[in-house]
C-alpha positions as CSV (number, residue, x, y, z in Angstrom):
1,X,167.5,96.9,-9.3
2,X,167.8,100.7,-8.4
3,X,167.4,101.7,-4.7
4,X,166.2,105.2,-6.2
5,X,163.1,103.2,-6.7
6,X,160.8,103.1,-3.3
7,X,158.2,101.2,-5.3
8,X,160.0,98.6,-6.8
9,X,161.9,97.5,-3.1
10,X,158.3,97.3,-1.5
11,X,158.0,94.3,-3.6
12,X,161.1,92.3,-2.7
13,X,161.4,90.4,0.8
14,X,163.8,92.8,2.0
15,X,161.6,95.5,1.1
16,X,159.0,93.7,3.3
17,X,161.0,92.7,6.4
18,X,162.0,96.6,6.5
19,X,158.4,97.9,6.3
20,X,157.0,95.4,9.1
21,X,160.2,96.4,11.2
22,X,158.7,100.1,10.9
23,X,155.4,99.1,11.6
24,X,155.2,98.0,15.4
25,X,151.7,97.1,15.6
26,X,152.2,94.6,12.9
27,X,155.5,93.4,14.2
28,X,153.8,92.4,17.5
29,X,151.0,90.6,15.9
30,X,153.5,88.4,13.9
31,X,155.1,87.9,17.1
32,X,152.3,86.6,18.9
33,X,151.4,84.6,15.9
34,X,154.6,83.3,15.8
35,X,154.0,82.4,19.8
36,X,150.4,80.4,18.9
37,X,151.3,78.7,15.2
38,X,152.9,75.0,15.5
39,X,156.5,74.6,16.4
40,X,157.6,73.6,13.1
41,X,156.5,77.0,11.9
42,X,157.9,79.2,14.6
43,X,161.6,79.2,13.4
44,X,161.0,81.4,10.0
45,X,157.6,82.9,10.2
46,X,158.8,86.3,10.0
47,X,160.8,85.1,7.0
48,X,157.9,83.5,5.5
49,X,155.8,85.5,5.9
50,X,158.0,88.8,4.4
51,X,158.3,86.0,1.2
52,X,154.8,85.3,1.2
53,X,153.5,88.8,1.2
54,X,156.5,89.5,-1.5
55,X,154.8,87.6,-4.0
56,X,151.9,88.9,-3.6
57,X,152.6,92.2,-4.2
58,X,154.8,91.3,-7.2
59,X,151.5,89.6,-8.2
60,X,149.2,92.9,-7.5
61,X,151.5,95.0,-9.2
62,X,151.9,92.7,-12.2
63,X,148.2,93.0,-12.5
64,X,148.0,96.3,-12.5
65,X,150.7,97.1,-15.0
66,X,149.4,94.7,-17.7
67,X,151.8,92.0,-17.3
68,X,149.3,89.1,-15.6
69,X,146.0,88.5,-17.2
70,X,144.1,87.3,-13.6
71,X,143.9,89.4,-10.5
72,X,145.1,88.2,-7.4
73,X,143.4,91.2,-5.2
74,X,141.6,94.7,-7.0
75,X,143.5,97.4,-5.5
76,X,142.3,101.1,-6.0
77,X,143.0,104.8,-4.9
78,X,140.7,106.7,-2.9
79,X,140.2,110.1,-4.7
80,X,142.2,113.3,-3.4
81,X,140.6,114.2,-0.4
82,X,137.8,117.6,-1.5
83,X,136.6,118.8,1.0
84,X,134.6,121.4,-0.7
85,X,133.2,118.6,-2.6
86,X,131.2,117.4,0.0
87,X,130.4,121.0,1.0
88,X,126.8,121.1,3.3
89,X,126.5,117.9,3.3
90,X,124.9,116.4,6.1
91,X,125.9,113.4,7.8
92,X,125.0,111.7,10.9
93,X,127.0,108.7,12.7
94,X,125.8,106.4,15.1
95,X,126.9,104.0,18.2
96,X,125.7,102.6,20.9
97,X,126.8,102.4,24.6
98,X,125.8,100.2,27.4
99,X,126.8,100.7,31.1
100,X,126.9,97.9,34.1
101,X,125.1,98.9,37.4
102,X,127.2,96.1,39.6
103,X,123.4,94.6,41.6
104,X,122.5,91.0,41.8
105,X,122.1,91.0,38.3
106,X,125.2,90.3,36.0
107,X,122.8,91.8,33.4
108,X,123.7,95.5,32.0
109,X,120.7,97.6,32.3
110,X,121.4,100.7,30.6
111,X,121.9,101.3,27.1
112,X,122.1,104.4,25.0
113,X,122.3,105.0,21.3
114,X,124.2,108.7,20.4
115,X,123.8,110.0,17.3
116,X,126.2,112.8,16.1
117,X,125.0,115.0,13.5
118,X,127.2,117.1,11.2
119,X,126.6,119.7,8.5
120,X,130.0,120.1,7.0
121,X,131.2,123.7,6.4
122,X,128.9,125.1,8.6
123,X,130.5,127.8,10.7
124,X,128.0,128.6,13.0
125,X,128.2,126.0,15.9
126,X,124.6,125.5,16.8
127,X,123.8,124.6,13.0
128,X,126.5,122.3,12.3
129,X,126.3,119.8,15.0
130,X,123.4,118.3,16.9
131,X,123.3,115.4,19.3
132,X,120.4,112.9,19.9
133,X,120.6,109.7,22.0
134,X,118.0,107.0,22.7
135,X,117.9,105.4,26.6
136,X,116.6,101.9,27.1
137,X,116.6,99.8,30.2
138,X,117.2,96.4,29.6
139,X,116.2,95.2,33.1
140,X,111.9,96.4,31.8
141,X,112.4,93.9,29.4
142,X,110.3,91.3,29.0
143,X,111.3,89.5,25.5
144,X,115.1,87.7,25.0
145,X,116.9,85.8,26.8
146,X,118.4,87.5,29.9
147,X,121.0,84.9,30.8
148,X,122.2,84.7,27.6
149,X,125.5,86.7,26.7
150,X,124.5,88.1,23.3
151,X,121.0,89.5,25.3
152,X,122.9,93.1,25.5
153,X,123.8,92.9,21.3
154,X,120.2,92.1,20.1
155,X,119.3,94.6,22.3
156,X,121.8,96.9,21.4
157,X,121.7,96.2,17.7
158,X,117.7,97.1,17.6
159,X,118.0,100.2,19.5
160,X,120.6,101.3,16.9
161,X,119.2,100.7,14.6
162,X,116.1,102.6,15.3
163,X,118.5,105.4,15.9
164,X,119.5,105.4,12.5
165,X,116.2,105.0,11.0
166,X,114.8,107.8,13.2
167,X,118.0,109.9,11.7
168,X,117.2,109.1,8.3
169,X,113.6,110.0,9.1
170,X,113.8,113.2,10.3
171,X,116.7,114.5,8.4
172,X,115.3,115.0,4.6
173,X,118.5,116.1,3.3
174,X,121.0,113.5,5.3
175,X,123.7,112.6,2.3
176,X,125.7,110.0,5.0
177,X,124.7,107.7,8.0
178,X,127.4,105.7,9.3
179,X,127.3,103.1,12.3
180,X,130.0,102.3,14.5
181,X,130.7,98.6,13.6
182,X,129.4,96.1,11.2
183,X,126.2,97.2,9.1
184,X,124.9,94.0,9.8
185,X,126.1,91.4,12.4
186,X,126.5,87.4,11.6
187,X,123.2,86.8,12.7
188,X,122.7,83.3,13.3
189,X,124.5,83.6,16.4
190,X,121.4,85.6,17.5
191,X,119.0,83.3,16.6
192,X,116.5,81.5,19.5
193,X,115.7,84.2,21.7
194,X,112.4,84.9,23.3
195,X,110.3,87.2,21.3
196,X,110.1,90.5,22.5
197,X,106.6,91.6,23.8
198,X,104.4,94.8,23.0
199,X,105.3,96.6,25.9
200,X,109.0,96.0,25.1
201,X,108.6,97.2,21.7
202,X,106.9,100.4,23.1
203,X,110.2,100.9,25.4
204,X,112.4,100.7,22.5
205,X,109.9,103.3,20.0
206,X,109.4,106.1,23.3
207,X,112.2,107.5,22.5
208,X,112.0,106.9,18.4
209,X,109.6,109.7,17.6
210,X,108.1,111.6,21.0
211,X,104.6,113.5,20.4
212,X,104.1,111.6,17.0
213,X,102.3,108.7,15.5
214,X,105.1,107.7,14.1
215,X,106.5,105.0,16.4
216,X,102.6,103.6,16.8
217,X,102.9,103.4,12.9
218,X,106.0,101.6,12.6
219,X,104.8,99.2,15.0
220,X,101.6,98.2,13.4
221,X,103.3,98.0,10.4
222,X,105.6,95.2,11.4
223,X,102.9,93.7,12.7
224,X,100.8,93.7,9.3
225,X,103.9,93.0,7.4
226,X,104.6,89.5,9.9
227,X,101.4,88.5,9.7
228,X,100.7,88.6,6.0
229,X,104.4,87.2,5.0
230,X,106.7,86.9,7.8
231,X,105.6,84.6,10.6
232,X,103.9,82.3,8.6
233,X,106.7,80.5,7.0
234,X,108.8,80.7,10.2
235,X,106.7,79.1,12.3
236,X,103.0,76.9,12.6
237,X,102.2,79.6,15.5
238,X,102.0,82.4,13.5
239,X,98.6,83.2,14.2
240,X,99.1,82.5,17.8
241,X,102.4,85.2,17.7
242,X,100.6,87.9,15.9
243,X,97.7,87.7,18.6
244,X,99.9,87.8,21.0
245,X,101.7,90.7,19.3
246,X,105.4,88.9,19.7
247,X,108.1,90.3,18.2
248,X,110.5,87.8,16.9
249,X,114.0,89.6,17.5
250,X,115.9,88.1,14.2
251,X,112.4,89.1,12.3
252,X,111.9,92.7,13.8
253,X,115.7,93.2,13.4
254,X,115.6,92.1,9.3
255,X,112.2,94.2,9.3
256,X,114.3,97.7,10.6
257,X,116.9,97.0,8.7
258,X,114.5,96.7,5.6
259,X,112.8,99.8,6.4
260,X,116.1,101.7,6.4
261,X,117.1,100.3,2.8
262,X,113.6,101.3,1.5
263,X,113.3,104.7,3.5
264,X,117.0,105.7,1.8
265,X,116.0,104.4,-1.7
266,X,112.8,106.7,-2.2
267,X,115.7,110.2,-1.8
268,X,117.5,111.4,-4.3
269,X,120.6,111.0,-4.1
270,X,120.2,108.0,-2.3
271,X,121.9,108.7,1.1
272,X,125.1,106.5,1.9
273,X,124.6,104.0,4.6
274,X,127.8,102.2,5.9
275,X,129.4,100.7,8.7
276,X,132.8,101.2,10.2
277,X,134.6,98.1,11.3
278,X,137.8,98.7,13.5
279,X,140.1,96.0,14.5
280,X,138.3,93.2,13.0
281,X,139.0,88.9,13.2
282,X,137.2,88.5,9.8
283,X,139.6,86.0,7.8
284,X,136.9,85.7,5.3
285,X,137.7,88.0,2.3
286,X,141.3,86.1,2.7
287,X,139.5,82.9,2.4
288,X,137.3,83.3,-0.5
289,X,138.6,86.3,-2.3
290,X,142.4,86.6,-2.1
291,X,143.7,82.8,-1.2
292,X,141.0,80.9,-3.2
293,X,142.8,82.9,-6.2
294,X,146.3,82.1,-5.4
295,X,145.4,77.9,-5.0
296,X,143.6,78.1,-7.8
297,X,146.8,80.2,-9.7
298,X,149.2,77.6,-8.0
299,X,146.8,74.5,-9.2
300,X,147.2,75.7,-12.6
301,X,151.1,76.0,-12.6
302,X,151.1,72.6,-10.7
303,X,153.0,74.2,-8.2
304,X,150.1,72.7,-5.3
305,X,153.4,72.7,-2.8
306,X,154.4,76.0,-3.1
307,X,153.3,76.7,0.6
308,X,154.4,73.4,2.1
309,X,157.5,73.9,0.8
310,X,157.6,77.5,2.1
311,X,156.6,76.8,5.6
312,X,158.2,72.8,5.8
313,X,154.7,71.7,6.0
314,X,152.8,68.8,4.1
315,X,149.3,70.1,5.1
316,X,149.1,73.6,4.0
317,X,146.8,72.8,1.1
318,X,143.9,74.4,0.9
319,X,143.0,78.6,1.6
320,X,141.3,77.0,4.8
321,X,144.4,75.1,6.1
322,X,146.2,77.9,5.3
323,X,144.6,80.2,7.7
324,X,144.4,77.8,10.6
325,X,147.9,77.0,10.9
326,X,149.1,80.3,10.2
327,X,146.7,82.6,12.1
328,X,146.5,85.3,9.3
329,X,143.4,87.5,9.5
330,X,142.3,89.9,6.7
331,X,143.2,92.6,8.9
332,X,146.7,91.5,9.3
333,X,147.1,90.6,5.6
334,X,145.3,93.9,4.4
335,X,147.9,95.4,6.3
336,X,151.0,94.3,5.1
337,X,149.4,94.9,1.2
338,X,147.6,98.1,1.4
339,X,149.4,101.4,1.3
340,X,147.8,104.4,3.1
341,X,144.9,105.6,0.9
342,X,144.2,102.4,-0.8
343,X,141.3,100.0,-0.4
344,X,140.9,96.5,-1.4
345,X,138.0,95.3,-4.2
346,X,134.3,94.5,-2.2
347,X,132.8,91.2,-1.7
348,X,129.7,90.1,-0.7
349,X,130.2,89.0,3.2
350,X,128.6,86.1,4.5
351,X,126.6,87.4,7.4
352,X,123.7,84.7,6.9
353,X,124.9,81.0,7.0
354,X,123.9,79.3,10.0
355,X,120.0,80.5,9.5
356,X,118.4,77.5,9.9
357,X,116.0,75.7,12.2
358,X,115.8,76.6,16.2
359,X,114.4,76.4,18.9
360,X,112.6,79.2,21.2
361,X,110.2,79.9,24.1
362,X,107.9,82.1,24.1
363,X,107.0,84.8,27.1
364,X,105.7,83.3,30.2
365,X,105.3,80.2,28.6
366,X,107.8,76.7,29.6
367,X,107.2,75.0,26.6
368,X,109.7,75.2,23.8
369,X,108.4,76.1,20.4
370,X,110.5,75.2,16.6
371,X,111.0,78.1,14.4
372,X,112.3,77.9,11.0
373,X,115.1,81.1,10.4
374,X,116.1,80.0,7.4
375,X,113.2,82.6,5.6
376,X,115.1,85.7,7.0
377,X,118.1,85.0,4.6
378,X,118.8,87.3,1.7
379,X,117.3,84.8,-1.1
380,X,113.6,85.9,0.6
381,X,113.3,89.6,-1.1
382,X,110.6,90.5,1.3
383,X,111.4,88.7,4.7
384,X,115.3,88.6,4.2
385,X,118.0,90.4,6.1
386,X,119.5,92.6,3.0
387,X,122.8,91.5,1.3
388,X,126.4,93.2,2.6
389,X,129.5,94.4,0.5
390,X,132.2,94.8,2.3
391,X,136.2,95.7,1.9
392,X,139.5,96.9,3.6
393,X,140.9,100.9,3.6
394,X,143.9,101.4,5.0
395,X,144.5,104.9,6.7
396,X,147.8,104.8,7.8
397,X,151.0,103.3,8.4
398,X,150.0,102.8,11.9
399,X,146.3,101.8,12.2
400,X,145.2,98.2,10.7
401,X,142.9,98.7,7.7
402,X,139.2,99.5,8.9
403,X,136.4,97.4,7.3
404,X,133.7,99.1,5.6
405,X,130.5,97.4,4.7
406,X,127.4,98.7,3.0
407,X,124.0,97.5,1.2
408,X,124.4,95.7,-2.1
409,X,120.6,96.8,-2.3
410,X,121.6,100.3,-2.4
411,X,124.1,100.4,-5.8
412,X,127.7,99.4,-6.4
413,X,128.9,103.3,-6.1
414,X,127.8,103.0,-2.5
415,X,131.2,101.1,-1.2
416,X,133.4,103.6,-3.3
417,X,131.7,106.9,-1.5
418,X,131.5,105.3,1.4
419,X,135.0,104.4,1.2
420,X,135.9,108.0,0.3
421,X,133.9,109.7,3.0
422,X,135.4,106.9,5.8
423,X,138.8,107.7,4.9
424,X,138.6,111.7,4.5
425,X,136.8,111.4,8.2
426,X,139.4,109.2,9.3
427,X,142.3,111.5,8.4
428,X,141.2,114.1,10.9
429,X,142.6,111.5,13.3
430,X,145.6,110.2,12.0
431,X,147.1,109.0,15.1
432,X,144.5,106.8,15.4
433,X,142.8,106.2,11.9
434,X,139.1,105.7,12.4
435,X,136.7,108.5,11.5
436,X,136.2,111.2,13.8
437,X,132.5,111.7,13.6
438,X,131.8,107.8,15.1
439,X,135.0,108.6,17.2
440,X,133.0,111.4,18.9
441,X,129.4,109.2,18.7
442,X,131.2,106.8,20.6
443,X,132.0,108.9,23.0
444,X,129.3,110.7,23.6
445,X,127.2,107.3,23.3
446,X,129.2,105.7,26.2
447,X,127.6,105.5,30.1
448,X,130.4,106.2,32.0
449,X,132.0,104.4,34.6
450,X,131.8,106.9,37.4
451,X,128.0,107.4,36.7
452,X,127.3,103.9,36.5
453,X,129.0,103.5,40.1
454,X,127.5,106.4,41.4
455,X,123.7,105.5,40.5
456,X,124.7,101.8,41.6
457,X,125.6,103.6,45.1
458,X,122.2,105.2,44.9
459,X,120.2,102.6,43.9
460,X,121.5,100.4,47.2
461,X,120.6,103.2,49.1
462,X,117.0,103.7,47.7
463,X,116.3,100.1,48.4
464,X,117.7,100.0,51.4
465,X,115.6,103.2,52.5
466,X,112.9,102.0,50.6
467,X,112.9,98.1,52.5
468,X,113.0,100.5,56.0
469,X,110.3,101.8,55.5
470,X,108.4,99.5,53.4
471,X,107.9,101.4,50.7
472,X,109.7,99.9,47.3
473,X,108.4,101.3,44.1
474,X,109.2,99.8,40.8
475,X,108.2,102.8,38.9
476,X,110.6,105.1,41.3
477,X,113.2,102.5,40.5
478,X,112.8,102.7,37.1
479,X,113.0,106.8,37.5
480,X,116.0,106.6,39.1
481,X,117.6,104.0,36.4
482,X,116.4,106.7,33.6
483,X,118.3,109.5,35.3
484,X,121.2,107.4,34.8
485,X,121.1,107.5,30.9
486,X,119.6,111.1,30.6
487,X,122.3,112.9,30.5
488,X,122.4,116.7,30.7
489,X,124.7,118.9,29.0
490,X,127.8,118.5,30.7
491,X,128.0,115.5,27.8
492,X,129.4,118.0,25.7
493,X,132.8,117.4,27.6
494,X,133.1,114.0,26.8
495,X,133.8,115.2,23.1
496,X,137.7,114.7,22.0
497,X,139.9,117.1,21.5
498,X,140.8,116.2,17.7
């Protein structure tokens, strides 16, 4: 073989081993896997593991040349990065940030959502970037459940949501809206909180759409929408709920997110909506996608052993069993097969499984009620959460691939711009290979620490004036707590330096 040949020593073991040893963020994660995976594995895992991911490029590249008839994993090339392609195109990227006031609470109580906007090519300043942001305080809330640990994420995950409908809203021309994390979340892990109330509801929308109808509107909507097709089959108490004007937070959260998909679909071009994932645990494109293909290659060569003989294992025999005992992620793998500016083929993510029956109370009330989830999954075109697509991009050497998920509602060109736009975003920070615009959102989303501690001082000294003199006020409490997320200009520092 000639050493002239970069490409070709990429795909042998030594080629592997010499890449990893260049790529310390990779190396330490073997290492640590190496640390957690069964003794009898320890010894060569490194080895292994260079062999392992070896054959799998051999097999990638054999694909892609001709020379094997079934894939083991689509790789592609994201186009040349254009800049003057996307010239005046708008796009806007959004994150939420939530900051602890240390009381007698262990609840956070103040959330933001920043939204970054950005006309691209614009020279003059106050044209090509705006900033918008959307306060809520958790502690006004009367729906979910507060002692729960995922309160803060349903929370978090409705206010941005509304951020990026209220983007998409008011921005005719918006070509890109990107979110800082998965488009959708696994959602059954959400399921059985307390319906949020009207007045909580109203908290989230003041700041959706001030001086308008339009929050009122979306509102009633909902309403007409669960009471027609949404409530009934989730629960006998439907009429009871929509009396009651409860918001079920799985079923408001599927309704936004179904509002977004339909608000996008009636523009032309139908705006890009994505989601960003950095440093992700998924392991289930490796699962389904890339290891289910490689069993069922080694099935049909009757070569089932091939990885118990690898590893000196007798149990390594499913994609499943594979995973456990190794601790690969898709991240990890994705790393070690992607080259920078390549992505991976899409796959429809599983964000829906455990939607089934639960159980929930309902505001004020002791009794426990059953509600049926299962109607929010995709199969239910009206009442289901939408469908994601999903793949890898790697960046650069030193970054793990980024995720990036978008709407299978929306078209299949939608993960290949998305894909494009996330990695020519991403290379304006290549020391850290995420895309600068949610870099900055993120940022400018966050409630800082010293603020949070500061307004925690004053709050103890408010009450403590306040019981003095016997005059507490929870509407001057609750003025106080807004100060704390309203920020003023001086936000503008927080931006990066990239």
């Amino acid at each position: 073989m000639s050493q002239s040949n970069p490409s070709q020593i990429r795909l042998t073991e030594e080629g592997v081993q010499a890449e990893l040893q260049r790529q310390p963020h990779l190396l330490m994660k073997l290492a640590e896997n190496a640390f957690t995976v069964a003794e009898s594995l320890r010894n060569n895992y490194f080895k292994n593991t260079a062999q392992f991911i070896s054959a799998l490029r051999k097999a990638i590249n054999s694909y892609a040349t001709g020379k094997r008839p079934d894939p083991i994993l689509g790789v592609y090339d994201t186009p040349k990065v254009d800049w003057s392609s996307v010239q005046d195109e708008v796009v806007t990227f959004i994150d939420g940030g939530v900051g602890k006031v240390q009381l007698s609470s262990q609840v956070p109580i103040l959330l933001r959502v920043g939204s970054y906007c950005v006309r691209t090519g614009e020279r003059r300043l106050s044209e090509r970037e705006q900033f918008g942001y959307y306060p809520v305080i958790l502690g006004d809330l009367e729906g979910g459940n507060k002692e729960r640990k995922d309160f803060i994420d349903i929370v978090r995950i409705s206010a941005e949501l509304l951020g990026g409908l209220s983007a998409l809203e008011r921005t005719p021309d918006l070509r890109l809206l990107m979110f800082h994390g998965p488009l959708v979340y696994m959602m059954s892990a959400y399921a059985g909180h307390t319906p949020f109330t009207e007045k909580d509801i109203d908290l989230f929308l003041k700041q959706y759409a001030p001086g308008t109808n339009t929050a009122h509107r979306l509102k009633e909507e909902f309403l007409e929408d669960a009471k027609l097709y949404i409530y009934p089959p989730m629960t006998p108490r439907s009429d009871e709920w929509i009396q009651k004007k409860l918001f079920e937070p799985l079923a408001w959260i599927s309704w936004l997110y179904r509002r977004l998909i339909e608000t996008a679909k009636q523009r032309t071009p139908k705006p890009i909506i994505a989601g960003v994932v950095e440093r992700g645990e998924l392991r289930a494109f490796s699962e389904t996608i890339l290891l289910a293909r490689v069993f069922q290659g080694l099935r049909k060569n009757n070569q089932e052993n091939y990885f118990n003989q690898m590893y000196g294992r007798t149990d390594l025999k499913s994609p499943k069993s594979l995973l456990d005992r190794l601790n690969y992620t898709d991240a990890l793998l994705m790393a070690m097969l992607l080259q920078p500016g390549q992505y991976s083929e899409s796959w429809e993510i599983a964000k829906y499984d455990g939607l089934r029956e639960g159980r929930v109370t309902l505001p004020n009330e002791p009794d426990v009620s059953v509600v049926n989830f299962a109607p929010l999954k995709p199969e239910n075109n009206k009442t289901g959460f939408p469908r994601v697509n999903g793949c890898y991009l790697s960046v650069s050497e030193t970054t793990e691939p980024i995720r990036v998920e978008t709407f299978a509602e929306l078209g299949d060109d939608q993960i290949h711009e998305a894909v494009n736009r996330a990695h020519m975003y991403s290379r304006l920070l290549p020391g850290y290979g995420f895309p600068v615009g949610l870099d900055i959102a993120d940022k400018f989303a966050k409630v800082p620490a010293w603020m949070t501690q500061s307004y925690g001082k004053l709050i103890r000294h408010h009450l403590g004036v306040s019981l003095q003199r016997g005059e507490i006020s929870d509407a001057e409490m609750r003025r106080i707590l807004v100060q704390a997320i309203y920020m003023t200009h001086r936000d503008w520092l927080f931006r990066p330096q990239s």
